[in-house]
BANU-419586 format. One record per residue: x, z, y of N, C-alpha, C, O in turn; residue in one letter. Coordinates in Angstrom, 3 decimals. Layout:
N
X, Z, Y, X, Z, Y, X, Z, Y, X, Z, Y, a
...
END
This chain:
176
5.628, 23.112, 10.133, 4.664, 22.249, 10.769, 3.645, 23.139, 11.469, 3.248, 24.165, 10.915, x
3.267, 22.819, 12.521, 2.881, 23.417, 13.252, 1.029, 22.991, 12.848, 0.665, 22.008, 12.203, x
0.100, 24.097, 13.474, -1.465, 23.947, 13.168, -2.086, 23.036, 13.543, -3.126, 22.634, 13.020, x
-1.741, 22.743, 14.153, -2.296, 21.429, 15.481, -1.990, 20.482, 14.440, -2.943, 19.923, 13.897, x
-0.300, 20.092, 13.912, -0.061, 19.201, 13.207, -0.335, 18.833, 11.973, -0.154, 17.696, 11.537, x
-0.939, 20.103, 11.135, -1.275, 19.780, 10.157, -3.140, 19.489, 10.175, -3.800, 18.811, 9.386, x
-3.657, 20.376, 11.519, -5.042, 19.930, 11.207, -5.359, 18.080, 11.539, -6.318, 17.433, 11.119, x
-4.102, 17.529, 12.492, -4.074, 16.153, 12.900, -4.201, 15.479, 11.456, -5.135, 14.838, 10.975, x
-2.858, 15.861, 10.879, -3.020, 14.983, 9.563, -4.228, 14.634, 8.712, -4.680, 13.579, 8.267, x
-4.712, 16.373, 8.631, -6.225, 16.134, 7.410, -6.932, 15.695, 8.102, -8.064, 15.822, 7.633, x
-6.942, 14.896, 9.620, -8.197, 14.914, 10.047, -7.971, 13.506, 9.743, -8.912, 12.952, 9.176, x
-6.913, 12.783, 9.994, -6.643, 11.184, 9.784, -6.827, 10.714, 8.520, -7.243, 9.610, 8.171, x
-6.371, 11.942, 7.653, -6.800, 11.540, 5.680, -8.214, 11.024, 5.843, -8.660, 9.930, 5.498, x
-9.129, 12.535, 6.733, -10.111, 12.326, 6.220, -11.258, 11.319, 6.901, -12.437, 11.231, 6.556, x
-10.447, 10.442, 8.171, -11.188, 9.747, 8.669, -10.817, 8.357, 7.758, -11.656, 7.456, 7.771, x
-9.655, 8.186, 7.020, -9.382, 7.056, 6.229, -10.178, 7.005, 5.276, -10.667, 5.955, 4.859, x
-10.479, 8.511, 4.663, -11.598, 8.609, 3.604, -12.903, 8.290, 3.722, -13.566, 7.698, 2.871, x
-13.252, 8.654, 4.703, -14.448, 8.464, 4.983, -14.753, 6.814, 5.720, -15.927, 6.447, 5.702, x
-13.911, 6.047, 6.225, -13.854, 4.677, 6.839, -13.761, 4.089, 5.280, -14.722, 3.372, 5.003, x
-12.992, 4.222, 4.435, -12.790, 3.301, 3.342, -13.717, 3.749, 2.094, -14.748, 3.157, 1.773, x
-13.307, 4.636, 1.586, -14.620, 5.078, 0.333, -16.112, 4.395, 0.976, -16.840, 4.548, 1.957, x
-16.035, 3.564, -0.241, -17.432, 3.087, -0.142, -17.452, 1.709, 0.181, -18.344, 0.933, -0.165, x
-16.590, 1.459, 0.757, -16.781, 0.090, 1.458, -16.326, -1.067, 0.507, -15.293, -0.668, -0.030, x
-16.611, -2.222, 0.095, -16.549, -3.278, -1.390, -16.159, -4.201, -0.470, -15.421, -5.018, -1.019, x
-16.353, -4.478, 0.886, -16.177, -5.883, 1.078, -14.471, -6.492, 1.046, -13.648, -5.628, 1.350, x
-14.025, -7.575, 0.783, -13.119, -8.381, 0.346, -12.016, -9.065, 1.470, -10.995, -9.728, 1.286, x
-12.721, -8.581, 2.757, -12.645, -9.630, 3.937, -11.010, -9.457, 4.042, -10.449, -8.362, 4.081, x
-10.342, -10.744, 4.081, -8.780, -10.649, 3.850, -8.266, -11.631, 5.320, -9.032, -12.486, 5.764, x
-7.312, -11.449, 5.769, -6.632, -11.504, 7.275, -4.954, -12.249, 6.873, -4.010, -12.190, 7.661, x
-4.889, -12.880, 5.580, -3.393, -13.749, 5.455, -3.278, -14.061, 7.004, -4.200, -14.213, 7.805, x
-1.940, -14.115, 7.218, -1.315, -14.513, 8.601, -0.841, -16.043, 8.159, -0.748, -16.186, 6.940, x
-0.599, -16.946, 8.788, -0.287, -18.253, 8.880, 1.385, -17.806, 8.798, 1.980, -16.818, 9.230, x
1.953, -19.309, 7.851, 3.703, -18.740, 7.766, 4.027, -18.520, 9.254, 4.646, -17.515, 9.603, x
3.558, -19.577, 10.256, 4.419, -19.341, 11.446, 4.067, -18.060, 12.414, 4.446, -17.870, 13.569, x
3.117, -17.136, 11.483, 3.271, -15.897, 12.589, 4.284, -15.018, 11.728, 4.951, -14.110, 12.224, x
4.327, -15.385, 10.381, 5.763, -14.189, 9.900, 6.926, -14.821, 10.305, 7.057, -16.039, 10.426, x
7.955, -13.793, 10.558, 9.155, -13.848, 10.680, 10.067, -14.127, 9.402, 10.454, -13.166, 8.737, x
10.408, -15.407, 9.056, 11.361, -15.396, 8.369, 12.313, -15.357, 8.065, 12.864, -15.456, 9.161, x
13.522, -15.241, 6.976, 14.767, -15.099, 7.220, 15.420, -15.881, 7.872, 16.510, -15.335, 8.039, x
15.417, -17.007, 8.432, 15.661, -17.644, 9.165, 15.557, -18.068, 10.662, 16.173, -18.963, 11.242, x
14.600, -17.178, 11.154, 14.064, -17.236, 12.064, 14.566, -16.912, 13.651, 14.139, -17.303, 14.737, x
15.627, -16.054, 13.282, 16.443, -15.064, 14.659, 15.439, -13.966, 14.577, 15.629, -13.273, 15.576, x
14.778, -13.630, 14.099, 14.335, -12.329, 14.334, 15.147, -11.169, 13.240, 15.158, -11.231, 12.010, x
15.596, -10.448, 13.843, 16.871, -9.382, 13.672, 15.473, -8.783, 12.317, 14.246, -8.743, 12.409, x
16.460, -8.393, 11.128, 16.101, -8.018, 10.228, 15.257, -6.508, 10.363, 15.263, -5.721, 11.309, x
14.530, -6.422, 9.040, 12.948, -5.117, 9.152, 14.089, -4.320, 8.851, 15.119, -4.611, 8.242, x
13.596, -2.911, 9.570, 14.431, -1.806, 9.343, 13.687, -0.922, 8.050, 12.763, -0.120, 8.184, x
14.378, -1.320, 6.751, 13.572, -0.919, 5.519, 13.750, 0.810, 5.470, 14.767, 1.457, 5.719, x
12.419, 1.298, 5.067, 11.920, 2.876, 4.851, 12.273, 3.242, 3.206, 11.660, 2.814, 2.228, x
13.341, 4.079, 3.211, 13.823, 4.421, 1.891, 12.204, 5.803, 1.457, 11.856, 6.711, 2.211, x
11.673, 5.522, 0.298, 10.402, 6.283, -0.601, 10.745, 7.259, -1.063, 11.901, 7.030, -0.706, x
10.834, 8.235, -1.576, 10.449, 8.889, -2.342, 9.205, 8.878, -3.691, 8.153, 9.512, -3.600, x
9.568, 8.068, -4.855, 8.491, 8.061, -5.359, 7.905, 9.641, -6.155, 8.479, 10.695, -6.432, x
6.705, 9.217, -6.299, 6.483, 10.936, -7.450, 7.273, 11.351, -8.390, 7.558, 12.527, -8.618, x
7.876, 9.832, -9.308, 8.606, 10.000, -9.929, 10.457, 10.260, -9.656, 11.456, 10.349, -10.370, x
10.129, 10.307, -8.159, 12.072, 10.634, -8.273, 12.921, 9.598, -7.837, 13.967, 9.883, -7.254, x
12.580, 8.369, -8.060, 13.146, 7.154, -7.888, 12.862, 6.738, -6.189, 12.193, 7.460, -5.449, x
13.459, 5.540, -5.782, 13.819, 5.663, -4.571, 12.826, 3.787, -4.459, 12.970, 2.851, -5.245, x
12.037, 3.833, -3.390, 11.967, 2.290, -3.242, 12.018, 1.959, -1.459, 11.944, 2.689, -0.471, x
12.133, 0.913, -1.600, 12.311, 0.557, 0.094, 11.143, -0.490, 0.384, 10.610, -1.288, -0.388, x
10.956, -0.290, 1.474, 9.831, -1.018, 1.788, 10.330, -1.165, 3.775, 10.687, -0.375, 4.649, x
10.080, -2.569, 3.680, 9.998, -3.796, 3.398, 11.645, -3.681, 2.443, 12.530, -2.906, 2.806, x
11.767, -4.485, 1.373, 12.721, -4.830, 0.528, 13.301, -6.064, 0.752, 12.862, -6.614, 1.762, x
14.322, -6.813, 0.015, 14.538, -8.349, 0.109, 13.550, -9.304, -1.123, 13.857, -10.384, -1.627, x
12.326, -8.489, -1.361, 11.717, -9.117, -1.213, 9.910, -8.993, -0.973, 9.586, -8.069, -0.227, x
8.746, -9.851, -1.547, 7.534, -9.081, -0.562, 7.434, -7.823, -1.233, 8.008, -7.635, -2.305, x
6.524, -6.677, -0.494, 6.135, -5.162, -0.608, 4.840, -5.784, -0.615, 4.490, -6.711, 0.115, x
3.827, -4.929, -1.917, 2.105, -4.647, -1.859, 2.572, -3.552, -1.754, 3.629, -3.172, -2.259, x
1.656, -2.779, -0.928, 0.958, -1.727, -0.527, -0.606, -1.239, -1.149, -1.538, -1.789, -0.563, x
-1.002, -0.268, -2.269, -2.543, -0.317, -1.839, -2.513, 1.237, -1.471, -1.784, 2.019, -2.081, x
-3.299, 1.604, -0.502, -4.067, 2.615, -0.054, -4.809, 3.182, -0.653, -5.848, 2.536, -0.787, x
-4.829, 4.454, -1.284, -5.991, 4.892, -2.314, -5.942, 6.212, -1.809, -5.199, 6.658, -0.934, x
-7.124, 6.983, -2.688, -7.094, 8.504, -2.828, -7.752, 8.729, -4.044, -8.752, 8.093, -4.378, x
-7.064, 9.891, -4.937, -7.651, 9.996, -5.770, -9.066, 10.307, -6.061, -9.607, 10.277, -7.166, x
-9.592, 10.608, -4.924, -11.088, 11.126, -4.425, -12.187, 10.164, -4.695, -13.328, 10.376, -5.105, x
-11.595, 9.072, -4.377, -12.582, 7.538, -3.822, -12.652, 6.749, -5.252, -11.843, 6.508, -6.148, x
-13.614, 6.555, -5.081, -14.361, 5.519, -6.620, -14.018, 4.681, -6.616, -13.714, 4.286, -7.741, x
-13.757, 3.687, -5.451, -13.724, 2.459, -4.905, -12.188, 2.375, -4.847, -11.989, 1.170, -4.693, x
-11.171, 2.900, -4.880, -10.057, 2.652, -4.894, -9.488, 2.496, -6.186, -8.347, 2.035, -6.151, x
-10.036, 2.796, -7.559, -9.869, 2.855, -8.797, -9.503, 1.172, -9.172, -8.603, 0.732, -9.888, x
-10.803, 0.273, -8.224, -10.608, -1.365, -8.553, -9.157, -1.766, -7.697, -8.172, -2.319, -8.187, x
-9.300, -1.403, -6.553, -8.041, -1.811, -6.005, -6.536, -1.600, -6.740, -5.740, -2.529, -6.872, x
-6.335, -0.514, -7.100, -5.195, 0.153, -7.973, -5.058, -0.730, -8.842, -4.161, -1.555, -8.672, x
-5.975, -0.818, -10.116, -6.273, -1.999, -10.868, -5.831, -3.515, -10.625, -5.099, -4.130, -11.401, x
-6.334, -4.003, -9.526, -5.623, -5.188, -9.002, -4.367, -5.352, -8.832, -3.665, -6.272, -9.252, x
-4.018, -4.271, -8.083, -2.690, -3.973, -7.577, -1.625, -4.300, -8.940, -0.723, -5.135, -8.872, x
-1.937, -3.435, -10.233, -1.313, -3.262, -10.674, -1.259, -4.616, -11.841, -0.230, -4.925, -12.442, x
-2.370, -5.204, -11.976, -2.740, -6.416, -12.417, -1.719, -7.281, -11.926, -0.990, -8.122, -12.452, x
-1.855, -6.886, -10.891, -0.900, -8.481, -9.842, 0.765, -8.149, -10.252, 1.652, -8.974, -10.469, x
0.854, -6.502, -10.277, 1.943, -6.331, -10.382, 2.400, -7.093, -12.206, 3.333, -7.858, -12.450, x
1.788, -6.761, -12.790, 2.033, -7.507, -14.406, 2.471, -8.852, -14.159, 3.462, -9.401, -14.641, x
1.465, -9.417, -13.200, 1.593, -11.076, -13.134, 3.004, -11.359, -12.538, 3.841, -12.066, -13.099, x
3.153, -10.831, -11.529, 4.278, -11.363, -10.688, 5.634, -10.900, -10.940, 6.622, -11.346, -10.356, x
5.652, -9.716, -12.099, 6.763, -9.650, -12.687, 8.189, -8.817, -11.390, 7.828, -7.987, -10.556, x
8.985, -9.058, -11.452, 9.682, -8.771, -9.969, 9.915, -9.485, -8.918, 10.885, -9.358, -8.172, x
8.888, -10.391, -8.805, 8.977, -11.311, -7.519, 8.453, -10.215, -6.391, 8.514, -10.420, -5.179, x
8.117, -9.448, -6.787, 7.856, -8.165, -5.614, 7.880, -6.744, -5.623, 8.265, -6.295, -6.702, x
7.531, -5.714, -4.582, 8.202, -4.399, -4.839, 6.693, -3.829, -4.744, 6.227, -3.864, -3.605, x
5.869, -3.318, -5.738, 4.571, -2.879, -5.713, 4.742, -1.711, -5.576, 5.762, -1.091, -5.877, x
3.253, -1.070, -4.864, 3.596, 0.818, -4.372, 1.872, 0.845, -4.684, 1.155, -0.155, -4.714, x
1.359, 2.512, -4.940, 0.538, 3.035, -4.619, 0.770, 4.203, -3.932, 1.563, 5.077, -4.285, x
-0.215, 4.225, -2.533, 0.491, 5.143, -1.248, -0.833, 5.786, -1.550, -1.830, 5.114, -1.816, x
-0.827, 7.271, -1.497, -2.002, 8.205, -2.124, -2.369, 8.673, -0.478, -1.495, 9.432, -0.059, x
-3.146, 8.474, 0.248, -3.464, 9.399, 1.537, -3.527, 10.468, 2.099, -3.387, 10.638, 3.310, x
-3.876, 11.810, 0.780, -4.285, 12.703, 1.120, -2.973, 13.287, 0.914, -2.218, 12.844, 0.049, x
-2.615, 14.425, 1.795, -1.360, 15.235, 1.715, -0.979, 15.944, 1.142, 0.194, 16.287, 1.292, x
-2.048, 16.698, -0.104, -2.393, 17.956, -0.514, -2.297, 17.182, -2.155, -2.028, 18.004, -3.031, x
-2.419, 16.216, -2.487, -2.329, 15.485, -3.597, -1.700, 16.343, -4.553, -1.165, 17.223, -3.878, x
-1.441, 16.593, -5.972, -0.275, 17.233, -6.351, -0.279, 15.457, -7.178, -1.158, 14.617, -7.372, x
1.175, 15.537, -7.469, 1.778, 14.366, -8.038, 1.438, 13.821, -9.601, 1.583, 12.652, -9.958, x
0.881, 15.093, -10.582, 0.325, 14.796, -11.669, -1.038, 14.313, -11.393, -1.573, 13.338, -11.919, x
-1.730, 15.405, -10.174, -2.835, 14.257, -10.338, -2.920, 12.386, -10.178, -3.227, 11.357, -10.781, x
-2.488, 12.830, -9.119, -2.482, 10.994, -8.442, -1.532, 10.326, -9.930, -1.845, 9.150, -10.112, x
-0.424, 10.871, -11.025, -0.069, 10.290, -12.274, -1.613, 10.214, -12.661, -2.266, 9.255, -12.250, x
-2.174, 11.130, -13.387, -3.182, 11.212, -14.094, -4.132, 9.881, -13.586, -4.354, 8.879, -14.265, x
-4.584, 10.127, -12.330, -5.491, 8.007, -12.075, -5.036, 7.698, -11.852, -5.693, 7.445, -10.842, x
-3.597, 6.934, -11.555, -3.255, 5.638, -12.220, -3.009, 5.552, -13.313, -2.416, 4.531, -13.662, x
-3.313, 6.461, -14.218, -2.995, 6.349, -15.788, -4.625, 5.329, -16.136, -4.784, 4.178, -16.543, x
-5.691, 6.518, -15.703, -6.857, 6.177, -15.600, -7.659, 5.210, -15.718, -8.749, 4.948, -16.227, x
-6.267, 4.404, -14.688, -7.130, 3.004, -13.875, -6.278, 1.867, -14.786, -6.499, 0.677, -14.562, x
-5.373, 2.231, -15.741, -4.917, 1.652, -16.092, -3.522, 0.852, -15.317, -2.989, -0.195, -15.683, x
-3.153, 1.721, -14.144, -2.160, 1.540, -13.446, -0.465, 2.537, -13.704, 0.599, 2.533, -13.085, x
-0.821, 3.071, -14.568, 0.388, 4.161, -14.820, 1.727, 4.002, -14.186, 2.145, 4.890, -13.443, x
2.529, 2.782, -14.461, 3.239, 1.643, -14.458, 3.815, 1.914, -12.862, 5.014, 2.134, -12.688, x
3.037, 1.884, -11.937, 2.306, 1.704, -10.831, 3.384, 2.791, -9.460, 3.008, 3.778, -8.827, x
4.634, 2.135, -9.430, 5.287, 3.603, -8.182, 4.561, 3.916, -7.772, 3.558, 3.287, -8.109, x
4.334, 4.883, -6.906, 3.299, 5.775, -6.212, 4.467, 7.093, -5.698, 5.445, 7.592, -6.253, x
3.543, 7.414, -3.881, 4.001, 8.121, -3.200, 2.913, 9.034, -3.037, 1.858, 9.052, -3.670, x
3.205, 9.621, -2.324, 2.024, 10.689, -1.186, 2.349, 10.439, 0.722, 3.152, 10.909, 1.529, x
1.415, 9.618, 0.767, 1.631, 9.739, 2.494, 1.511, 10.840, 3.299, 0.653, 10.990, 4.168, x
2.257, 11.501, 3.043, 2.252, 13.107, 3.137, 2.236, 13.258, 5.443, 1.495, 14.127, 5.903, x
2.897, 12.553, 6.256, 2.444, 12.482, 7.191, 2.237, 11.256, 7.604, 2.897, 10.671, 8.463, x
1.132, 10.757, 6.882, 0.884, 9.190, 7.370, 1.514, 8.064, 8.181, 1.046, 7.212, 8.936, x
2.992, 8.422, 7.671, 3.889, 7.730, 8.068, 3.569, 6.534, 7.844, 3.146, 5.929, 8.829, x
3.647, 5.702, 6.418, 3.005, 4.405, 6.393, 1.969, 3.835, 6.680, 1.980, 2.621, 6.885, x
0.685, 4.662, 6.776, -0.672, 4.830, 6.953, -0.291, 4.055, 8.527, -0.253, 2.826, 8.485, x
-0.037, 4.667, 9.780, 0.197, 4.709, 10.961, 0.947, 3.692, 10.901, 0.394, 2.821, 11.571, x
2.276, 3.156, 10.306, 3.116, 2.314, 11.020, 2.480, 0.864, 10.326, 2.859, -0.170, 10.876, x
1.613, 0.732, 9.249, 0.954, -0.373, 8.765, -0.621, -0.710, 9.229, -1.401, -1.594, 8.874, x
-0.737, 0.419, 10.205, -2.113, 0.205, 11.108, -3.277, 0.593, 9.997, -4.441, 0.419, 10.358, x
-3.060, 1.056, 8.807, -4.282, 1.278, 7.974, -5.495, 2.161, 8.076, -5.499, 3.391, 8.108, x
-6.542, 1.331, 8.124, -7.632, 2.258, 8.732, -9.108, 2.716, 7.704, -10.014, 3.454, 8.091, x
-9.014, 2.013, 6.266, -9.492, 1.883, 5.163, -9.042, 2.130, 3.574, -8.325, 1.322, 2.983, x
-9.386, 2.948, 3.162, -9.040, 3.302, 1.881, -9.375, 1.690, 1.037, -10.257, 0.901, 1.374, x
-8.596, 1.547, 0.117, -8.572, 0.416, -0.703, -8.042, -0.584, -0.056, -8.300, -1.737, -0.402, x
-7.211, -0.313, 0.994, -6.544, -1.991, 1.704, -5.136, -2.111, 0.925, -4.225, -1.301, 0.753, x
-5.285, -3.156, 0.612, -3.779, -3.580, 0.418, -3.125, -4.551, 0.744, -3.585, -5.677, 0.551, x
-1.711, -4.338, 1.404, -1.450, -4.922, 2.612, 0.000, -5.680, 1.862, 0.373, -5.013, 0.898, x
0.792, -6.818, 2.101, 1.692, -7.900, 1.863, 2.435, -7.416, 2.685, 1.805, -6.815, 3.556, x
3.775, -7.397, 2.844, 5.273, -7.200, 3.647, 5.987, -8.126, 3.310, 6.564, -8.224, 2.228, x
6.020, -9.077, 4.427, 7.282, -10.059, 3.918, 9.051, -9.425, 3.820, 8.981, -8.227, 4.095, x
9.900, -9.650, 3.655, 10.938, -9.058, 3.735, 11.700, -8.851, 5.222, 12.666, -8.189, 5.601, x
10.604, -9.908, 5.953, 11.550, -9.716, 7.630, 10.897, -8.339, 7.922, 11.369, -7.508, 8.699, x
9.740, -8.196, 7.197, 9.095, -6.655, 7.644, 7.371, -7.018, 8.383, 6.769, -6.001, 8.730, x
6.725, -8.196, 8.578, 5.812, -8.627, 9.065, 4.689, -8.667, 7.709, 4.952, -9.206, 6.634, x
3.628, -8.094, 7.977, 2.223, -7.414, 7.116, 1.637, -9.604, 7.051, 1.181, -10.253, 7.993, x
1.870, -10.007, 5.882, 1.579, -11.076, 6.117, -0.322, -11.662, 4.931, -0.950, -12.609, 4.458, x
-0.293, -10.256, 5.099, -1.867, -10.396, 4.224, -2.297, -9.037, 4.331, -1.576, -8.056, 4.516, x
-3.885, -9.080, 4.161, -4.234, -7.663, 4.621, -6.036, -7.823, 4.140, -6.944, -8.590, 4.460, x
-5.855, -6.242, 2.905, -7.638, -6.995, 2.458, -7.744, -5.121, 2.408, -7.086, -4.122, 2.700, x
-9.217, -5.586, 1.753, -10.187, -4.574, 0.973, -10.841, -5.047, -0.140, -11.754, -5.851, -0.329, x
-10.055, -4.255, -0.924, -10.595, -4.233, -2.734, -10.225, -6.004, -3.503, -10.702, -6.700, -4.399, x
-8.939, -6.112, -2.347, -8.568, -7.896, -3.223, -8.602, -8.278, -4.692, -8.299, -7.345, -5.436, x
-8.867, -9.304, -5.226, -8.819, -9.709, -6.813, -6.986, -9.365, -7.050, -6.218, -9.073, -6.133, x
-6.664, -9.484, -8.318, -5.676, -9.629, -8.915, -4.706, -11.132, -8.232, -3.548, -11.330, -7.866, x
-5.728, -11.784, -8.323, -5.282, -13.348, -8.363, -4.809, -13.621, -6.816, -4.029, -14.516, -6.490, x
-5.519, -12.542, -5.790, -5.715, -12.482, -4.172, -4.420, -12.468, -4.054, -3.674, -13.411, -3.791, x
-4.056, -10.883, -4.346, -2.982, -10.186, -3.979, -1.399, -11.702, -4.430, -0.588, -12.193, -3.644, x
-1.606, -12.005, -6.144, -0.465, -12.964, -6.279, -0.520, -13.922, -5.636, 0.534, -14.551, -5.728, x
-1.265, -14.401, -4.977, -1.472, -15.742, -4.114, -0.323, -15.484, -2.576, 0.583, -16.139, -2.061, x
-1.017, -14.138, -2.281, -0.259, -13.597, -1.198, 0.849, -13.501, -1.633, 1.562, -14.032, -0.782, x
1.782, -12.968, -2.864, 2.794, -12.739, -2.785, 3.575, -14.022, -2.799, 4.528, -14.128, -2.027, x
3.215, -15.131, -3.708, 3.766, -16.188, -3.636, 4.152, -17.028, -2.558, 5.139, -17.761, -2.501, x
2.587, -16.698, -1.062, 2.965, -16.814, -0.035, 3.948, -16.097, 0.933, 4.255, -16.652, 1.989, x
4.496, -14.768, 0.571, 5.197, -13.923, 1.195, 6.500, -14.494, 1.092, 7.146, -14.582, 2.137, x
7.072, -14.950, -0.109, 8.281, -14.901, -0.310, 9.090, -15.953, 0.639, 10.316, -16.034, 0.566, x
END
């Protein structure tokens, strides 16, 4: 990787860091069913992104069925509640969906980012490293603590900062 490319990356970590750490507000953007694409719809199926989790295991996103997304860094205070939710929702909803924690910073080592979600009480919790803000970029994320809904056609059909537990399952129930 070239210098240019790697100073691009830390500079996007650290403008996500600095846009999201800190920020509490809730303000959430659900899409109406008729702007997602459903399986039914004629719209030619999401071209799903095979993961790499920390742990080894493989997840796809968008899946056949909805994807949460939350955005964190182990850095940020404020992402500790989100994780939490995330992983809350994930308890609730059981496998009606494919839950992720996407870590921002590139430099992460993988025990840490284990170590808080252990923390947060998210252990449980897949988790990646957006190592070139591949998802970051193709999910438009511009805030640490967003966590974003994927219906299975591949369309972002909810989109918050620091959502409740109850937020996120509402969305998923609407995703499916």
């Amino acid at each position: 990787m070239t210098r240019r490319a790697s100073a691009g990356l830390v500079m996007l970590a650290a403008g996500a860091v600095l846009t999201g750490c800190g920020a509490t507000s809730t303000a959430s953007s659900p899409q109406t069913p008729s702007a997602a694409a459903g399986p039914h719809s004629g719209a030619a199926p999401a071209v799903s992104t095979a993961l790499r989790t920390i742990n080894g295991s493989t997840v796809r996103v968008p899946s056949s069925k909805p994807s949460v997304l939350v955005f964190i860094s182990i850095s940020c205070a404020d992402c500790s509640a989100a994780a939490k939710a995330v992983a809350q929702a994930s308890r609730t909803s059981g496998d009606k969906a494919t839950f992720l924690a996407v870590d921002l910073d590139p430099g992460v080592a993988p025990r840490d980012l284990s170590g808080f979600l252990s923390s947060v009480n998210a252990k449980n919790l897949p988790s990646v490293v957006d190592e070139k803000a591949a998802l970051t970029g193709k999910y438009q994320v511009s805030a640490l603590s967003s966590v974003i809904v994927i219906n299975p056609a591949g369309k972002v059909t909810y989109r918050a900062v620091n959502p409740t537990a109850n937020a996120i399952t509402a969305a998923v129930a609407h995703s499916s």
